[in-house]
Phi, psi and omega in degrees: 000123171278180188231338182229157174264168192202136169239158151217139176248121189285068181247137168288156185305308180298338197272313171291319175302300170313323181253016176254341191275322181293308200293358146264340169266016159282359213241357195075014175254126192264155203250075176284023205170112190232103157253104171277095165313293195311308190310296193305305175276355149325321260230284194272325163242241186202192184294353177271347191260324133001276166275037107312332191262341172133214149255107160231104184272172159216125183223125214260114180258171203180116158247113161353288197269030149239331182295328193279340169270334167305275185310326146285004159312294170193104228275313172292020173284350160272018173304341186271005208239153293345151151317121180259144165260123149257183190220102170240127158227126182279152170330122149109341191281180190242354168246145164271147190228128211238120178222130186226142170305111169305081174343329197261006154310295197316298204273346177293320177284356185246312148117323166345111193293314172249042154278334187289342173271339180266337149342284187316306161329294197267343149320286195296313156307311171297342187287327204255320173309310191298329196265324175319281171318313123003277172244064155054000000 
């Protein structure tokens, strides 16, 4: 079963981070939440391990007014918020690789009907952000 939608784009990392930020907040979603992996385990193990893994963001989108219909819904949901997007590039590479959390893990875990419409919602969004970056 996969879990994400995947784009990869001939785009440089900065160049990417950035229009990935915009092309979700055309979708109405805002980015609460940025973790730069290469920083951290740089950080935390150490710079070699860093670079094996690359330039890798995560980045957490999120609209209110589905978290808010979600959550009156099934108050646990929010263990699943934000939706994460990542941003990967390995060292050295000439693509960018573009990844969103597939929204309908939320409603296969949930089972819940109308968690499955703000799935769909929020689907249709990561979805319409990846074809934008896509095309360019």
């Amino acid at each position: 079963m996969g879990y994400t939608h995947s784009i990869t784009v001939p785009l440089e990392w900065e160049e990417a981070v950035a229009r990935t930020k915009e092309a979700l907040g055309r979708q109405g979603l805002g980015v609460l939440t940025e973790i730069d992996m290469r920083a951290v385990l740089s950080a935390e193990i150490s710079p070699e391990s860093a670079d094996r893994i690359g330039d890798y963001v995560i980045l957490g989108a999120f609209n209110a007014h589905l978290a808010n219909r979600g959550l009156l819904t099934e108050r646990e949901l929010g263990a699943l918020l934000p939706c994460n997007v990542v941003v990967r590039r390995a060292l050295g590479a000439t693509e960018t690789t573009i990844e969103a959390i597939d929204a309908q893990l939320l409603a296969r875990i949930s089972g819940n009907p109308g968690i499955r419409e703000v799935a769909d919602d929020m689907d249709t969004r990561l979805k319409a952000a990846l074809d934008r970056l896509r095309a360019g």
